[in-house]
C-alpha positions in Angstrom: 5.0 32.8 66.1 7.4 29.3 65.5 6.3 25.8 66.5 8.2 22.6 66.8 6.6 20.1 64.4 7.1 16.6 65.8 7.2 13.4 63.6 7.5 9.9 64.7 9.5 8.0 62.0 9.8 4.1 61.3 11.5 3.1 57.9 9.8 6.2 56.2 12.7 7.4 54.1 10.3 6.8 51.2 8.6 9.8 52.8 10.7 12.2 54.0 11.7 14.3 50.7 8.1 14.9 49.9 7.4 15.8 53.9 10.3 17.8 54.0 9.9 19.8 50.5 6.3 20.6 51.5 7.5 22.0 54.9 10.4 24.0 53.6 7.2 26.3 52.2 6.4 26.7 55.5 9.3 27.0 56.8 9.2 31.5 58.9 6.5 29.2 60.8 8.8 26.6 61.7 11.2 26.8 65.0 12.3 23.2 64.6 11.6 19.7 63.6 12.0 17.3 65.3 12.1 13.6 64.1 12.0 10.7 66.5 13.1 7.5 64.8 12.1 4.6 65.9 14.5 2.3 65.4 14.6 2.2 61.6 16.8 -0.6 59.7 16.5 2.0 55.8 18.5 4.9 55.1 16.1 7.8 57.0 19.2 8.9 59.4 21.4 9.1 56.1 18.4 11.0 53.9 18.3 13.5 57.3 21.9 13.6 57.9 23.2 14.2 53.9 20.5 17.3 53.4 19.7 20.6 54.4 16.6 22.5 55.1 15.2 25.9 56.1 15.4 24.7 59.8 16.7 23.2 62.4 16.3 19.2 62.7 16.6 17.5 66.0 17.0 13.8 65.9 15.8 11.7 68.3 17.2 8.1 67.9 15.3 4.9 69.5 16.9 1.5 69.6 13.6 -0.3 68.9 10.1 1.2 67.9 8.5 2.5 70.5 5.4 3.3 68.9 3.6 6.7 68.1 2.5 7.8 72.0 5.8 7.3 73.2 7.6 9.1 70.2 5.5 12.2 69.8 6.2 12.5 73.8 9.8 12.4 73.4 9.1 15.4 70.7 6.7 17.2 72.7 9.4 16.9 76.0 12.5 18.4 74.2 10.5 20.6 72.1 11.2 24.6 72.4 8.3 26.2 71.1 4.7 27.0 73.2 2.6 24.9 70.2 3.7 21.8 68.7 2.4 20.0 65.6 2.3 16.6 65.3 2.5 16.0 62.0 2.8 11.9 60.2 5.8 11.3 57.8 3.9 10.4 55.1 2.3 13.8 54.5 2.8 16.7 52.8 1.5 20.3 53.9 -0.3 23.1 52.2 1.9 26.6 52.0 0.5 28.9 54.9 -1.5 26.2 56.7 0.8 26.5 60.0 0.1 29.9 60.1 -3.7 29.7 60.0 -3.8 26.6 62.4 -1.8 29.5 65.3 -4.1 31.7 64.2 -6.8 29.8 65.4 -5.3 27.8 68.4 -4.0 31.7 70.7 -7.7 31.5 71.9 -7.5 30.6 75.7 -10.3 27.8 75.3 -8.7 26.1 72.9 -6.1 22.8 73.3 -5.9 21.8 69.6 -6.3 22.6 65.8 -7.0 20.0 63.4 -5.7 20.3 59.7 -8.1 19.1 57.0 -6.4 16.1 55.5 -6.7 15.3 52.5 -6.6 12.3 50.1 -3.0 12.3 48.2 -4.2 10.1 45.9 -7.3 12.4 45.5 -7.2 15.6 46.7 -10.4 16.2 46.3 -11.6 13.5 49.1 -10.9 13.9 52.8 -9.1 11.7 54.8 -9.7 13.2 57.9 -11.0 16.2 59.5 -11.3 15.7 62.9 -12.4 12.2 65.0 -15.8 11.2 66.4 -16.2 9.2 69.7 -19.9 8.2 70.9 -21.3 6.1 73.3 -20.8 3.0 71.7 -16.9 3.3 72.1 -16.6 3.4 68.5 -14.1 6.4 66.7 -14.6 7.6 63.5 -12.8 9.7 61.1 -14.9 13.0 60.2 -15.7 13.3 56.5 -13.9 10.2 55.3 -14.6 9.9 51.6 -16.5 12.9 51.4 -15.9 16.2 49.1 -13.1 19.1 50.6 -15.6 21.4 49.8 -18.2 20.3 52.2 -15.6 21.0 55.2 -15.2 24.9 54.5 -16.0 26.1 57.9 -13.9 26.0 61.3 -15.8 23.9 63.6 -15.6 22.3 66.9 -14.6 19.1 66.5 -14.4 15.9 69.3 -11.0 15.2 69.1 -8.2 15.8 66.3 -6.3 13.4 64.5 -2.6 13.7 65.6 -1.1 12.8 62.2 -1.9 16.4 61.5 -2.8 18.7 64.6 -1.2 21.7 66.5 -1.4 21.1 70.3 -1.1 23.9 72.6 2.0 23.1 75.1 1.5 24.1 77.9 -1.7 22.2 78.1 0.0 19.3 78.1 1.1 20.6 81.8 -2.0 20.3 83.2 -3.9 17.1 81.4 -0.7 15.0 80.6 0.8 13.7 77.7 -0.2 11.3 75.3 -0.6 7.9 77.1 2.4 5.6 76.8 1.1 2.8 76.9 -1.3 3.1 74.2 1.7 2.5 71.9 -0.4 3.7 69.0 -4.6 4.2 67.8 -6.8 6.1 69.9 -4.4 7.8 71.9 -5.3 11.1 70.8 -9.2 10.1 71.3 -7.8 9.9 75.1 -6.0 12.8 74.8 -9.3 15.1 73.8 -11.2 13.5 76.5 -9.3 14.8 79.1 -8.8 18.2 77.4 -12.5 18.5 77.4 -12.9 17.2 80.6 -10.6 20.3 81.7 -13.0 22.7 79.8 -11.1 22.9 76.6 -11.9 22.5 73.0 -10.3 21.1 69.5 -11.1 22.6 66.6 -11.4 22.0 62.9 -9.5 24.3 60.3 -10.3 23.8 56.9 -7.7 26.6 55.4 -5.1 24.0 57.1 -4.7 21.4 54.4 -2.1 18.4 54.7 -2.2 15.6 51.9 -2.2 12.0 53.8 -1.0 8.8 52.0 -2.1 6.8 55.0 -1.8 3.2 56.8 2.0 3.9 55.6 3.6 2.5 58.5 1.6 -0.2 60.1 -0.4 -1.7 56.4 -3.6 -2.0 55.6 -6.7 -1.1 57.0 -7.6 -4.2 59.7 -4.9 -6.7 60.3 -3.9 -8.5 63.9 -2.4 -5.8 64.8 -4.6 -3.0 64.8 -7.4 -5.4 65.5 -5.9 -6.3 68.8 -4.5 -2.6 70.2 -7.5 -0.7 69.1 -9.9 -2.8 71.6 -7.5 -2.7 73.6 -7.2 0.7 73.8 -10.8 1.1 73.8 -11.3 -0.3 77.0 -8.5 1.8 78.2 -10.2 5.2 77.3 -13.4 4.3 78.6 -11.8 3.0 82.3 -9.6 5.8 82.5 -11.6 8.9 81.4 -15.4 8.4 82.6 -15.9 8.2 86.4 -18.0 5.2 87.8 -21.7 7.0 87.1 -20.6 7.7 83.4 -19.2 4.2 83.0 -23.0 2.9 84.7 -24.9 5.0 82.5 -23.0 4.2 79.3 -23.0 0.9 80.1 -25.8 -0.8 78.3 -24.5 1.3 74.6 -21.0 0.1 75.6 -21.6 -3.4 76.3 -23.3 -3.6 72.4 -20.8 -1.8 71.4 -18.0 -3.8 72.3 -20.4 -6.7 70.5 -21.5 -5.4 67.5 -17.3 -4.7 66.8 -17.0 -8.4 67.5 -19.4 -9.7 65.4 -18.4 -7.0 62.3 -14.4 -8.5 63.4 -15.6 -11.7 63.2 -16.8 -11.7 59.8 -13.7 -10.2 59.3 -11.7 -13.2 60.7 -10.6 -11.3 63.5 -12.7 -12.1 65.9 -10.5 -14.0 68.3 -7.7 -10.8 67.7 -10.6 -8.9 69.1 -11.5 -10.4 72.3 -7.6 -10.9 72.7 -7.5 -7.3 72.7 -10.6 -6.7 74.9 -9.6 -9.1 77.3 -5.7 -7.6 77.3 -7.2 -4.3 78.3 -9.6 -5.7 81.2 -5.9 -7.6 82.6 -3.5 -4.7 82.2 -6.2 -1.7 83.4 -4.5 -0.7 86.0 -1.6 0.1 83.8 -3.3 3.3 82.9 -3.3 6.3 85.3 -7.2 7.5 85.7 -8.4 11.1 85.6 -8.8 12.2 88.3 -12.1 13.6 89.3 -12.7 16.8 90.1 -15.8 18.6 91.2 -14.6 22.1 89.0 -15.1 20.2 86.2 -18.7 18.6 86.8 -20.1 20.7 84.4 -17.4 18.9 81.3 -18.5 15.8 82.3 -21.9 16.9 81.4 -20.5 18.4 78.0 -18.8 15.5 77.4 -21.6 13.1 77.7 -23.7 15.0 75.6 -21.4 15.2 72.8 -21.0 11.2 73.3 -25.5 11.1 72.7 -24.7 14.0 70.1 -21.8 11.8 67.9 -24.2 8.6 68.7 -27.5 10.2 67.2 -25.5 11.0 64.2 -23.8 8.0 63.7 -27.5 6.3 63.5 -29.1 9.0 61.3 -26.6 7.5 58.4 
């Protein structure tokens, strides 16, 4: 069983020998890759163009950069395989990983696989295995900092991390895309929301391991820019995804949510970039197509908004 591996690219050419040496070892699990380039000004098209590798490459070239949402849908549109794996630039992939991550994701129930990524500048220490979202509207990476070993199980996870996850395609038919408009951050929280509000799951697999550099393409960990399309997006994934009793019950968490992140920000000296960004999502709203609700899927809404109470009494044990 192949997959189309899908990688938004921006000035990466720094990247792409390590990515693609590491995928080559994968490569009687790989139908395609397909690189959408957003608009880069370095030699990326020349590194892709003057080498070779152990399978097809499908470049997609942008005029501008359109961001990670857009890109990965322009992969996931022409790609020809039934599971796709979005995978970052700036990574490099564990032999046999691909292979375990299809192993996992043929179950019916499930929408996603989530590779455990790693630290490359410590491989010991995990980037990322999976993202939390709770009540407060606040994301957070799953075992950040914490020892490999202590992630040795498959587990269910709330949502994976698209820099390193294989999405089952044709699901994508029935819950949409990544949202465009997002641009980039938090559209795959978005994306697991609606997967689970459909009744499907994303999952952890630790024998999956990728090796993540990290904050390669847009800098460091807060600046303007992040600041501002994160809380942005936030409010985007909480109008779009909870219908209007969610959104009153939640309320109260959401509202000190959204103000605890401002005053954290503002110590930060973003706090204006913040409420730009808050406000920007309150304008443009209607932007974002809603879920639709659906009485079939009552009973997700209640799974859902227990894992949100689940992922918020966890976050305040710590």
């Amino acid at each position: 069983m192949k997959v189309s591996v899908v990688t938004p690219n921006y000035n990466g050419v720094k990247f792409l020998e390590n990515y693609f040496k590491s995928l080559n070892h994968d490569s009687e699990f790989i139908g395609e890759v397909i690189i959408i380039d957003n608009g880069s000004t370095d030699s990326s098209l020349d590194y892709i163009q003057n080498n070779s590798f152990n399978f097809p490459v499908v470049v997609i070239k942008n005029d501008e950069n359109l961001g990670f949402a857009p890109a990965v849908n322009q992969g996931i549109s022409k790609a020809k395989y039934d599971y796709v794996f979005s995978l970052n630039n700036d990574t490099e992939i564990q032999k046999d990983s691909i292979k375990s991550m299809v192993d996992l994701i043929r179950d019916e129930n499930v929408f996603s696989v989530q590779a455990k990524m790693l630290q490359a500048d410590n491989k010991k220490l995990i980037d990322d295995a999976g993202d939390e979202y709770n009540l407060l509207g606040w994301t957070k990476k799953i075992g950040e900092n914490q020892d490999s070993d202590n992630y040795s199980q498959v587990n269910e996870i709330f949502s994976s991390c698209a820099g390193a996850a294989l999405y089952k395609k044709c699901v994508f038919d029935e819950i949409g895309l990544f949202d465009d408009n997002y641009f980039a951050y938090m559209e795959d929280v978005d994306l697991a929301i609606r997967s689970q509000i459909y009744g499907y799951r994303n999952l952890l697999d630790p024998d999956a391991i990728v090796y993540h550099i990290g904050s390669a393409t847009s800098g460091s960990r807060y600046n303007e820019f992040k600041v501002k399309i994160a809380a942005r997006n936030n409010v985007w994934t909480v109008y779009k995804n909870l219908p209007i009793p969610l959104k009153i019950i939640n309320f109260i968490f959401l509202f000190f949510g959204f103000l605890i992140k401002y005053l954290f920000f503002l110590r930060k000296g973003f706090g204006p970039t913040y409420l730009k960004g808050l406000k920007e999502g309150l304008n443009t709203k209607s932007k974002v197509n809603k879920v639709n609700f659906k009485k079939s899927n009552l009973k997700n809404y209640f799974r859902l908004e227990y894992k949100l109470i689940i992922n918020t009494l966890k976050f305040l044990k710590k």
